[in-house]
N, C-alpha and C positions, 0 to 999 in steps of 0.2 A: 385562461381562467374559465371553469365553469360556468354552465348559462345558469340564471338562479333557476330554471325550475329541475337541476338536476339536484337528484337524492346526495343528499352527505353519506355515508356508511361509515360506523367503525373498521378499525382493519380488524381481520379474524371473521369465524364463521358469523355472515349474515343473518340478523336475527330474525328477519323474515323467515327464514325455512324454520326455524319452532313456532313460529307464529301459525305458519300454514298446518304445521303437522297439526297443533293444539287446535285447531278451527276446525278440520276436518271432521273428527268424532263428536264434536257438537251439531252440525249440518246433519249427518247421517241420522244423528238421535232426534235433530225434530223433523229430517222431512222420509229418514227411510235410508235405505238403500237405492243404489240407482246402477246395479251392475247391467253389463254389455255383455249380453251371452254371442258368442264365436255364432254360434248360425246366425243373428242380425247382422253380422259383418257385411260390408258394401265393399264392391268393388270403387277404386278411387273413381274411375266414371260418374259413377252411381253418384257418388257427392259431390264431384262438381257440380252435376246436373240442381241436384237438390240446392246446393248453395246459392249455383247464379239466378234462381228464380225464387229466395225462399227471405228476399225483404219485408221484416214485416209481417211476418204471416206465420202461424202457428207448426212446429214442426208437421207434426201429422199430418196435415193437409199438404206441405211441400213435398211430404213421401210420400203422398198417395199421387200426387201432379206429376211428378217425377217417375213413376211408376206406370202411370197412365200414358203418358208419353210414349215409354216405350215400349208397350201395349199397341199403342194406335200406330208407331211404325215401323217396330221391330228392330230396331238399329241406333246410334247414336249420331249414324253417318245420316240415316235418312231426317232424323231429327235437323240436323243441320242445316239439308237442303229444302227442308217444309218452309210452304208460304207463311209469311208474319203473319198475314189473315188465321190460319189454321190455329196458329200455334197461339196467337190470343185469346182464341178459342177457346181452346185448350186448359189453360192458365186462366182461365175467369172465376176460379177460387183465390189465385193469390191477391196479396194487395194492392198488388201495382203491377197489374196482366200485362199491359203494354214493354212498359219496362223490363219489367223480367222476359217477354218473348224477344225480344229484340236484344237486350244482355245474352241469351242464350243462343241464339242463333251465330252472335260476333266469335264468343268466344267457342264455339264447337268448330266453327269453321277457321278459327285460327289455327285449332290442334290438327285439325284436319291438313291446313294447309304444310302444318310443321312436321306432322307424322306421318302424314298420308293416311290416316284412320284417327279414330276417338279413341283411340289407347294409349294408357300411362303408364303403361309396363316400362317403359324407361326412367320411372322416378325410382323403382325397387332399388339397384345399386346403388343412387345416389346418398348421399349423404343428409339430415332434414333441413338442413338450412339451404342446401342445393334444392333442393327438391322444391322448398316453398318459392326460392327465388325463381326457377322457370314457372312453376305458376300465377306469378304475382307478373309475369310478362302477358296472361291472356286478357284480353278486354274484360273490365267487371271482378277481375279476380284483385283483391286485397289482402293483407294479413288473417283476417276472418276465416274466410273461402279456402285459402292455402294451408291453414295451419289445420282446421276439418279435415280436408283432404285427405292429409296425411297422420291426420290422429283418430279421425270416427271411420278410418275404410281398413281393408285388410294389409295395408301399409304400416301400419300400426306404431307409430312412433311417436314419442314425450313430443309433442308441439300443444299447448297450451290455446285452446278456442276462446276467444273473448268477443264476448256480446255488449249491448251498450250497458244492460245489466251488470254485465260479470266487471266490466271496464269502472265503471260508476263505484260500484264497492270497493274497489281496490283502490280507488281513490282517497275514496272517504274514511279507510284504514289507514291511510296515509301507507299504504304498501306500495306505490308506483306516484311519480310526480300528479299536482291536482290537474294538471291542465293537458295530460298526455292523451292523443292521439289512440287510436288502437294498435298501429305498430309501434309507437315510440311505449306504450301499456306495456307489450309484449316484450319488448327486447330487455324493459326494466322489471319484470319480473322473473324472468325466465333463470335467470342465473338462483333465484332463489328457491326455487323449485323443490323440495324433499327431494334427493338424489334416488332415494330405496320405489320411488312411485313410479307407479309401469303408467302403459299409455294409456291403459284402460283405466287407470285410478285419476288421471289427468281428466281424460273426459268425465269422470262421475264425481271431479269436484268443479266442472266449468258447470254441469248440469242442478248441483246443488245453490251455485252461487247463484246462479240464473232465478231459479225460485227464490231466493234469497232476497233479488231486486223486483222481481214479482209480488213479492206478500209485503216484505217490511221495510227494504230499503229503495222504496219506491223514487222516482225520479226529482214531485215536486212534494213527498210528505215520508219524513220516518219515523217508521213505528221501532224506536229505538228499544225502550225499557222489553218490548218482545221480541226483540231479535237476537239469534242466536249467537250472531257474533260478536255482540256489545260489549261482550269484556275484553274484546280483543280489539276493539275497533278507537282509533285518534277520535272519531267525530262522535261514536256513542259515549265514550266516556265525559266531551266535555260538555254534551248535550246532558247528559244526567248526573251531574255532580250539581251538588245541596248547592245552593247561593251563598256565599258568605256572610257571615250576621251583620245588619244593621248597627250602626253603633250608636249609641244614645246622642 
């Protein structure tokens, strides 16, 4: 028997995927576009790096700490073997310097120790769900970290990024169980996915939903009646539906 917090589904096409497609062109129209021009492409290194140190902290500044990194040692090998001392240093923009130097250093030296270098050239063949599953073996790496990896670097593949933002809304659309995890999130929406969405449309709708729990679907306050997804959304509609009359 099913656990209760697993989704019921009719059988036939999930209606979550017109759900997503119909949410999409509304997010764009209030917050923009949000394309991924090919020259920002990272190498997947690149994103690891950026991920296992970027708790918490404003993309931009994780790309410039990540950046600077390899700036101050040339290498992701040398990165590896730098004193924790340095590399807190280092990291004393993000929000959790300690943490993130010390996450970083486990998991470079695990790849190191598996590849003999900081190279992912062996996820290219794999398959994405292979591919996430060796990364979700390195210290600090989660469904988060792994599914980036291989969707925001020049790996380029439909893996779905979820933040506590992105996570949080899809909740409260009742589109993924209330109570899911970020990979039990993942695994329950993935199937519902627009099949026609490349990987680049995948990352520019986890970036649009991200502002989404930014501006309006904040953690402990929604601003329902302004948010764009309200006509699509289980918890805006029954947060804004009229009271029923009083009766004499």
């Amino acid at each position: 028997m099913p656990a209760a917090t697993e989704m019921q589904l009719p059988l036939g096409p999930d209606p979550r995927t017109e759900t997503l497609r119909r949410l999409q062109p509304l997010l764009v129209q209030r917050f923009g576009r949000i394309e991924r021009a090919a020259a920002q492409w990272r190498r997947p290194e690149w994103v690891l790096v950026q991920g296992l140190i970027g708790a918490r902290t404003k993309s931009p500044i994780s790309n410039a700490a990540a950046d600077r990194l390899l700036t101050r040692y040339g290498s992701w090998e040398a990165v590896a073997e730098a004193p924790l001392d340095e590399l807190r240093e280092l990291l004393a923009t993000q929000t959790y310097p300690n943490v993130a130097a010390e996450r970083l250093k486990r998991a470079l030296q695990a790849v190191v120790a598996e590849r003999g270098a900081v190279d992912l050239a062996h996820l290219e063949p794999l398959d994405t769900a292979a591919a996430m599953a060796w990364l979700e073996t390195l210290p600090g790496v989660g469904r988060k970290i792994a599914a980036g990896v291989v969707n925001a670097s020049t790996l380029d593949r439909k893996a779905l990024v979820l933040d506590g933002h992105h996570t949080r809304i899809l909740q409260r659309m009742g589109l993924v169980p209330p109570k899911a995890d970020t990979a039990r999130a993942y695994e329950a929406i993935m199937p519902a996915m627009p099949p026609e969405w490349s990987a680049a449309d995948y990352d520019e709708h986890h970036l649009l939903m991200k502002k989404v729990g930014q501006t309006h679907c904040r953690p402990s306050h929604m601003d329902c009646p302004a948010c764009p997804a309200q006509a699509l959304c289980r918890t805006g509609q029954a947060r804004t539906e009229p009271a029923p009359p009083v009766s004499p």
